[in-house]
C-alpha positions in Angstrom: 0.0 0.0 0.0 2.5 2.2 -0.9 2.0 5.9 -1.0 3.2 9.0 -2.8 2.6 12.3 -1.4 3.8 15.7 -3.5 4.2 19.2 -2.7 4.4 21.8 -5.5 5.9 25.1 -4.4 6.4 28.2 -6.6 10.0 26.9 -6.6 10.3 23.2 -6.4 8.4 20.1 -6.4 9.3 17.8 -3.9 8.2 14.3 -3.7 8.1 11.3 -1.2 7.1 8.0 -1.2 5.9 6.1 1.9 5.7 2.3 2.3 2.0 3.3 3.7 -0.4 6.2 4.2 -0.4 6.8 8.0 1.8 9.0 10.0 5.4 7.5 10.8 4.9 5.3 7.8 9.2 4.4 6.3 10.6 6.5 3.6 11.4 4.3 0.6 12.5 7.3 -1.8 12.0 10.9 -2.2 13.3 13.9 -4.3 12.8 17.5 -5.1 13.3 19.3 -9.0 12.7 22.9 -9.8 9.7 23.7 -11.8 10.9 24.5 -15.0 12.0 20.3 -15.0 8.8 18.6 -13.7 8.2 17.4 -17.4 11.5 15.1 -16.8 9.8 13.3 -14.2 8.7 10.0 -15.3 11.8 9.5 -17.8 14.4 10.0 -14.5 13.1 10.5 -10.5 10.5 8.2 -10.9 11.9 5.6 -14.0 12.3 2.5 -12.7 10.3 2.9 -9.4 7.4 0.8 -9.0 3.5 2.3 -8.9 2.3 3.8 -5.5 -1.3 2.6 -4.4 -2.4 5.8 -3.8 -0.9 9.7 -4.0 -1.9 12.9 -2.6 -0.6 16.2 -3.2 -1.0 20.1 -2.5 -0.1 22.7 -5.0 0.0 26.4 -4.9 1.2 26.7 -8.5 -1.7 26.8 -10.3 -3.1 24.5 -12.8 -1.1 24.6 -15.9 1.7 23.1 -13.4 -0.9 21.1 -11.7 -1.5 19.3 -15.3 2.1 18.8 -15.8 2.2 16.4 -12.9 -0.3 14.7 -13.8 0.8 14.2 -17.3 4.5 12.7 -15.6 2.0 10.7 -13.3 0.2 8.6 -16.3 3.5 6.8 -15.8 1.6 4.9 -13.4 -2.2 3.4 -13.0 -2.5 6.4 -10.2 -5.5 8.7 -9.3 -4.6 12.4 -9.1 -5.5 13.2 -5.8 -4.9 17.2 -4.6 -5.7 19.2 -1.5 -8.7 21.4 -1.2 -8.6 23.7 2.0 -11.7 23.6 4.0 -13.2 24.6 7.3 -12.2 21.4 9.0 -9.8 18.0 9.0 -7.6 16.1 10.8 -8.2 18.0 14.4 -7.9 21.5 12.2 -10.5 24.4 12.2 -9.9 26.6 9.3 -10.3 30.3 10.9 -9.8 32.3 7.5 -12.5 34.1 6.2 -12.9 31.9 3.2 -11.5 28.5 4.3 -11.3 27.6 0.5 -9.0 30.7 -0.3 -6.1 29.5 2.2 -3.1 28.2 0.5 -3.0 24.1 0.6 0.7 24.4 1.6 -0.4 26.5 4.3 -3.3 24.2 5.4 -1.3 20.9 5.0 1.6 22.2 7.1 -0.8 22.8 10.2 -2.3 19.5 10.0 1.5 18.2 10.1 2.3 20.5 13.1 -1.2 19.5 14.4 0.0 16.0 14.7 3.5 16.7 15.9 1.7 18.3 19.0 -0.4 15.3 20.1 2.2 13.0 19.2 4.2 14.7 22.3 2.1 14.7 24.8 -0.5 17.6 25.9 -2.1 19.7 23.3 -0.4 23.3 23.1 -0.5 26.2 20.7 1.7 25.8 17.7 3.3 28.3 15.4 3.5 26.9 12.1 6.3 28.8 10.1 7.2 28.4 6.2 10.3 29.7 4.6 10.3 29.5 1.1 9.9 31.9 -1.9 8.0 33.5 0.0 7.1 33.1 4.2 4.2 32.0 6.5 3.6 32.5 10.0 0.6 30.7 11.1 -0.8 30.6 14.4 -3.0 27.4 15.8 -4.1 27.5 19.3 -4.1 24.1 21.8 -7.5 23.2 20.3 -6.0 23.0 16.7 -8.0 26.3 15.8 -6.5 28.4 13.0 -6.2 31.9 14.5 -4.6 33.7 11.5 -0.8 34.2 10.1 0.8 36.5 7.9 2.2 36.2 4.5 5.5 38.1 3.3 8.5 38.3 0.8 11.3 35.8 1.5 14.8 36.7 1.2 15.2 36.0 -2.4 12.5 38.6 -3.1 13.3 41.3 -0.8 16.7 41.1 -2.0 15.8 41.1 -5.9 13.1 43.9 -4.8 16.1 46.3 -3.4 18.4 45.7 -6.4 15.6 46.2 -9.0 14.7 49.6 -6.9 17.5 51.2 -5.8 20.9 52.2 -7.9 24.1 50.2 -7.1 23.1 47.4 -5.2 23.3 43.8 -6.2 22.3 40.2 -4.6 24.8 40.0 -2.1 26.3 37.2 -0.5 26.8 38.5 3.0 26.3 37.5 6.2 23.8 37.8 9.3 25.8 40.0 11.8 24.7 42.4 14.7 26.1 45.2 13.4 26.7 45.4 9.7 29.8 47.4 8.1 29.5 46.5 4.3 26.5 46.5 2.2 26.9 42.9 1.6 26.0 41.7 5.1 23.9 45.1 5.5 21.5 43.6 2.6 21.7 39.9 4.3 21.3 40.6 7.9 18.0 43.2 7.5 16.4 40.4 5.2 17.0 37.7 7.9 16.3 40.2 10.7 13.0 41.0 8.9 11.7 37.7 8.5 12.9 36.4 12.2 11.2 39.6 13.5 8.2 38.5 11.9 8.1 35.2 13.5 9.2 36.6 17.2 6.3 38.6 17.0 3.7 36.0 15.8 5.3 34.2 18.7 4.6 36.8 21.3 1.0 37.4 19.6 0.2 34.2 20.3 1.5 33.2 23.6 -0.5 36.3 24.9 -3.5 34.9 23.1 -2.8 31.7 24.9 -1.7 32.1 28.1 1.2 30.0 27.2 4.5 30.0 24.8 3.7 27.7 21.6 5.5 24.8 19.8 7.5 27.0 17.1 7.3 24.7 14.1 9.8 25.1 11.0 9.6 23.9 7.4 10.8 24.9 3.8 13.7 25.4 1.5 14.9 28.3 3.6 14.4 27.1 7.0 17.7 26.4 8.1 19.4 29.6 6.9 16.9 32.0 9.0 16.9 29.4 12.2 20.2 30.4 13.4 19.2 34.4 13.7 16.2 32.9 15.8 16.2 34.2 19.4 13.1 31.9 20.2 13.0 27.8 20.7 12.0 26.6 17.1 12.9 23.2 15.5 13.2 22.4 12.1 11.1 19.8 10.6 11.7 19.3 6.5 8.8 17.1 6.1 5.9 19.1 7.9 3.8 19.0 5.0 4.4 15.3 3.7 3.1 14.8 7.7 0.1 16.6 6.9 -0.4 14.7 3.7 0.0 11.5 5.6 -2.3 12.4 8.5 -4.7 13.6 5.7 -4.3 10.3 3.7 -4.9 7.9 6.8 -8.0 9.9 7.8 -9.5 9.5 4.5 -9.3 5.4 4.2 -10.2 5.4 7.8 -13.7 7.2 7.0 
């Protein structure tokens, strides 16, 4: 009953297959290509690997990309099977105004972090934080209620946004320091200190909502450069959303 779950970012589309679609279930292979090479699919990642029983995936690329996959997936004798966000699954209450409208990435991710809490022991707030192309800060209360998050550039943008705007400056590549003397580190420590001021704030947002400091969550491409500028506790979890997948798949053949 094996199982392939599949993430499509604005970047990359990462891949995983399970030996079974349940939380904790063993990694038999996975991968990641960029966009631009989904269409080489089925002739190299997945040549040669036998059909899943069953695949689920979230996309926030849109549909022309959507259809791309599935054209690589015809490979196999596979349903498509993609995320829709909704008011409620797998111990999640959608809090946005229009449930539907939230990002599947977004939604998938708390259902991950949703069953990383209970899987340790009482149920606490969490803050569900995605640094990719761009960056989420979500915030989920001990109940699994979706409070709200914000959405904004990630570094690659805000540095391509300065250079495009402003004469003489370039994509650096600096580093994060507490007090920057060149432009190259000037450039790479206000993107990171942006972005990790965000979070720290979300943080402090929702402990006061709370009564209690959240589980600080951590996925994407991204994660582990903005981690270390991090004053709060945070850990790093790569497969967040493949979690969330799982936990949604296992529901689903439970019903």
């Amino acid at each position: 009953m094996s199982f392939l779950a599949i993430d499509i970012g604005n970047t990359r589309l990462k891949w995983a297959r399970y030996a079974s679609p349940q939380p904790g279930a063993v990694l038999l292979a996975h991968g990641a290509v960029f966009i631009e090479h989904i269409d080489s699919l089925a002739e190299a990642e997945w040549k040669g690997q036998s059909a899943p029983h069953s695949m689920l995936g979230c996309n926030v690329a849109g549909d022309a990309v959507r259809r791309r996959v599935e054209e690589q997936l015809e490979l196999w004798d596979v349903e498509p099977r993609w995320v829709v966000s909704s008011a409620h699954a797998c111990g999640v209450h959608n809090g946005y105004d229009h449930p539907s409208r939230l990002g599947t990435d977004r939604f998938v991710a708390q259902i991950g972090a949703r069953h990383h809490v209970l899987a340790r022991g009482p149920a606490r707030p969490c803050l569900v934080v995605m640094i990719g192309t761009a960056v989420t800060v979500d915030a989920q209360d001990a109940e699994g209620r979706f409070l709200g998050g914000i959405i904004l550039p990630g570094h690659g943008i805000m540095l391509r946004a300065l250079e495009g705007g402003t004469a003489g400056l370039r994509v650096p590549t600096g580093e994060v320091v507490d007090f920057p003397t060149n432009t190259s580190d000037a450039l790479t420590s206000g993107g990171t200190y942006a972005i990790t001021g965000a979070i720290e704030r979300m943080h402090r947002h929702l402990a006061q909502r709370c009564g209690e400091a959240p589980l600080t969550m951590m996925t994407g491409g991204a994660g582990w450069k903005v981690g270390p500028a991090l004053t709060i506790e945070h850990e790093l979890i790569e497969t967040l959303i493949f979690d969330g997948l799982l936990a949604l798949q296992s529901h689903r053949l439970a019903l």
